[in-house]
LOKETOR-89104 format. One record per atom (N, C-alpha, C): residue in one letter; x, y, z; atom name; residue number from 0. Coordinates in steps of 0.02 Angstrom, whole numbers. Layout:
> rest/xx/yy/zz/atom/nr
> A/X/Y/Z/CA/NUM
...
***
This chain:
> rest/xx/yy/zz/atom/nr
> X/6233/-3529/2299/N/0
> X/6219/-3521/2229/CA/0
> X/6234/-3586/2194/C/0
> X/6172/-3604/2157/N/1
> X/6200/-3672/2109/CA/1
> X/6189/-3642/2050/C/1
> X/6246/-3692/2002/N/2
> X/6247/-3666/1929/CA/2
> X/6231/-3746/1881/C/2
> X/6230/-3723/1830/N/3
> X/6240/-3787/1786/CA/3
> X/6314/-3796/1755/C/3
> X/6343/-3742/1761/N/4
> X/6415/-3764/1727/CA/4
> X/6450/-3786/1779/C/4
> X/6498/-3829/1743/N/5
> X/6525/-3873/1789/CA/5
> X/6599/-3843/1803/C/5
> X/6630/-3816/1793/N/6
> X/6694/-3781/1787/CA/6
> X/6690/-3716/1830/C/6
> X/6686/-3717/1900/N/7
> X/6689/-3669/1940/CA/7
> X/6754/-3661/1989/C/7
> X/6782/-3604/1975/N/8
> X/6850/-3623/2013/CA/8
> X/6857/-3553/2048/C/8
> X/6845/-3572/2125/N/9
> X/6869/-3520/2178/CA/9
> X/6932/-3506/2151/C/9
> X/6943/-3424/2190/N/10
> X/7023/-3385/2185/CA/10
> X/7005/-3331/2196/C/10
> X/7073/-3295/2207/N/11
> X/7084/-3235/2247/CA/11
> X/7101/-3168/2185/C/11
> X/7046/-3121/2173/N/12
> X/7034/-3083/2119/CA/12
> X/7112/-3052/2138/C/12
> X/7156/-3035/2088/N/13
> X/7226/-3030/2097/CA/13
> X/7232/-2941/2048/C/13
> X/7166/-2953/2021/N/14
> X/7194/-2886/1977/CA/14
> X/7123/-2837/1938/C/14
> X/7097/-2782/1935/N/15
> X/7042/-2772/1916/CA/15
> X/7061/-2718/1854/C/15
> X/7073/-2690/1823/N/16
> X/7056/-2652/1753/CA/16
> X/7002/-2627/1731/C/16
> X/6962/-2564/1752/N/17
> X/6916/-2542/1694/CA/17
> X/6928/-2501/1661/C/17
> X/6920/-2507/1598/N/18
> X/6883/-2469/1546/CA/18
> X/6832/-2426/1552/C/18
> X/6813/-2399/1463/N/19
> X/6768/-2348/1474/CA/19
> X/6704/-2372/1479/C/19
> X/6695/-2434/1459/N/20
> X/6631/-2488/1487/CA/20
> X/6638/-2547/1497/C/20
> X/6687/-2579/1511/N/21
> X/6718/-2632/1522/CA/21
> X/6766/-2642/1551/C/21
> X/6791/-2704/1588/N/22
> X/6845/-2714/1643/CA/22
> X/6858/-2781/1611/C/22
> X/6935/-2782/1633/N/23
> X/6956/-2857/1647/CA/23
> X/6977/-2872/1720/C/23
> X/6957/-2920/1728/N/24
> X/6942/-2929/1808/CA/24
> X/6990/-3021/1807/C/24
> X/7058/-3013/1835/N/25
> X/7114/-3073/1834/CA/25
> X/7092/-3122/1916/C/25
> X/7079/-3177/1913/N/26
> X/7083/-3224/1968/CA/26
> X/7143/-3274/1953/C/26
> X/7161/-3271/2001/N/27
> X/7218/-3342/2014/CA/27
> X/7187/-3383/2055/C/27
> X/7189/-3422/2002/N/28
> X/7122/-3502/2036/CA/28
> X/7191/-3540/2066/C/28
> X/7253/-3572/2040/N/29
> X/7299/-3600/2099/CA/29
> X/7343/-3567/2080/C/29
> X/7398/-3572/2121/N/30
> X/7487/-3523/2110/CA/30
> X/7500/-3515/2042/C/30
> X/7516/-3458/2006/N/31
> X/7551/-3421/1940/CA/31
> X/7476/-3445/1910/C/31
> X/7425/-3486/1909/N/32
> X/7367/-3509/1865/CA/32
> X/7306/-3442/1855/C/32
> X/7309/-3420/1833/N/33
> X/7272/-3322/1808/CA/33
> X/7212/-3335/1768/C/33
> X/7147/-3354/1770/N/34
> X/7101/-3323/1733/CA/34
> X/7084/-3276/1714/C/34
> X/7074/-3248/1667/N/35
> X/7069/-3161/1650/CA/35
> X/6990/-3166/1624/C/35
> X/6926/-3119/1618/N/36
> X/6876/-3109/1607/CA/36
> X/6858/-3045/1587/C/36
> X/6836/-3018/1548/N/37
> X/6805/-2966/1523/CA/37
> X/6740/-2956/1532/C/37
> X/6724/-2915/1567/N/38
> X/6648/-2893/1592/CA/38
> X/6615/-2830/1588/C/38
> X/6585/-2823/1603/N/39
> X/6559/-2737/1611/CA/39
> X/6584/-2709/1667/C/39
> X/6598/-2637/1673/N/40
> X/6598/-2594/1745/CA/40
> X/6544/-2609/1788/C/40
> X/6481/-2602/1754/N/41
> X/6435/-2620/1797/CA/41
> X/6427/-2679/1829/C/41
> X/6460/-2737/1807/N/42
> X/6446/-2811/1841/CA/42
> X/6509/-2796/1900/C/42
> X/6565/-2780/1887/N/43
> X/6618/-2752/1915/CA/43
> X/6579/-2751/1987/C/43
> X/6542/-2687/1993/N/44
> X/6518/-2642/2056/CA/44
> X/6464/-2703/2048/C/44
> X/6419/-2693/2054/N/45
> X/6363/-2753/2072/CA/45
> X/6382/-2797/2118/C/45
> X/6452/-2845/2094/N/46
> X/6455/-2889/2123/CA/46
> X/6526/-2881/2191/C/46
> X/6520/-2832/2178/N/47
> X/6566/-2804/2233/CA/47
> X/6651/-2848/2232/C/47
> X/6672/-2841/2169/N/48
> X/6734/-2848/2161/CA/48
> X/6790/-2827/2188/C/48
> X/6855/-2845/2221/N/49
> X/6891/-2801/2240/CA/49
> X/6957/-2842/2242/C/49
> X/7004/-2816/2254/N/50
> X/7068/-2841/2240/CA/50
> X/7080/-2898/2311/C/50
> X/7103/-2942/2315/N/51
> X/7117/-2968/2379/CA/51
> X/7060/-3043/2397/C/51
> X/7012/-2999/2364/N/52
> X/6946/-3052/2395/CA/52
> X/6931/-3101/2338/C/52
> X/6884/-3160/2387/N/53
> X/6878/-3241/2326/CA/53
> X/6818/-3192/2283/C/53
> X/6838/-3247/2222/N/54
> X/6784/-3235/2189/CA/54
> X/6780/-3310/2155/C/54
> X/6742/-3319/2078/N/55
> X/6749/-3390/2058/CA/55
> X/6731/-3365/1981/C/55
> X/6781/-3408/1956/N/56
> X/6791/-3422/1883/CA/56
> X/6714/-3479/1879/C/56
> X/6684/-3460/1833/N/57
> X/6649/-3484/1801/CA/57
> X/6644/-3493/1739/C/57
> X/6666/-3579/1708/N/58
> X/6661/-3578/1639/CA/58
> X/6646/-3617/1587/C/58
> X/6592/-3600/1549/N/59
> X/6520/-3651/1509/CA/59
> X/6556/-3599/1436/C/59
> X/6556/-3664/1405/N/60
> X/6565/-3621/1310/CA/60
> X/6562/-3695/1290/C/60
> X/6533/-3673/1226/N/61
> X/6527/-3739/1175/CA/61
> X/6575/-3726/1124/C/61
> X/6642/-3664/1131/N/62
> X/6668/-3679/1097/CA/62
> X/6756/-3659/1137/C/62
> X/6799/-3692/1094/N/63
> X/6858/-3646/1121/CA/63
> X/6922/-3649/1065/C/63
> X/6936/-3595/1046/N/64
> X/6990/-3548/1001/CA/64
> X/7046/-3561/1028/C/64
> X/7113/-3588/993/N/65
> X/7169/-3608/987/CA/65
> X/7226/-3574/958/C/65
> X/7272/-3554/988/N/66
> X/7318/-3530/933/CA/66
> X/7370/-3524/937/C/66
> X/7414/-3522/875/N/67
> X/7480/-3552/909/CA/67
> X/7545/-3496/872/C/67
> X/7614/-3468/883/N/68
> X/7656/-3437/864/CA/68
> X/7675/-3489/816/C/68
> X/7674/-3438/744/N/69
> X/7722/-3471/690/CA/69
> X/7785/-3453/667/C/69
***
């Protein structure tokens, strides 16, 4: 599979969550390092998600939200 975004980071899906139409689906791309993603149930099953196994962070945005404790 080729992509155009450049930010692809293998890891070992560490944690899956669904919802009533949605999941968060956690990869640890290196040690304690956790991507978290929000997806559908259905992409969930499609892509045959499961706890244990690689998957890959993929990540393209033109923007990114900051925020900080005051």
């Amino acid at each position: 599979m080729k992509l155009s975004a450049r930010n692809q980071f293998a890891g070992k899906v560490v944690e899956i969550t669904e919802g009533a139409t949605n999941g968060i689906v956690k990869i640890e791309i290196a040690p304690g390092l956790i991507v978290s993603s929000s997806i559908t149930n259905a992409a969930i099953e499609e892509l045959g998600l499961k706890v244990g196994e690689t998957a890959y962070a993929v990540i393209k945005a033109s923007n990114v939200m900051v925020g900080a404790d005051n």
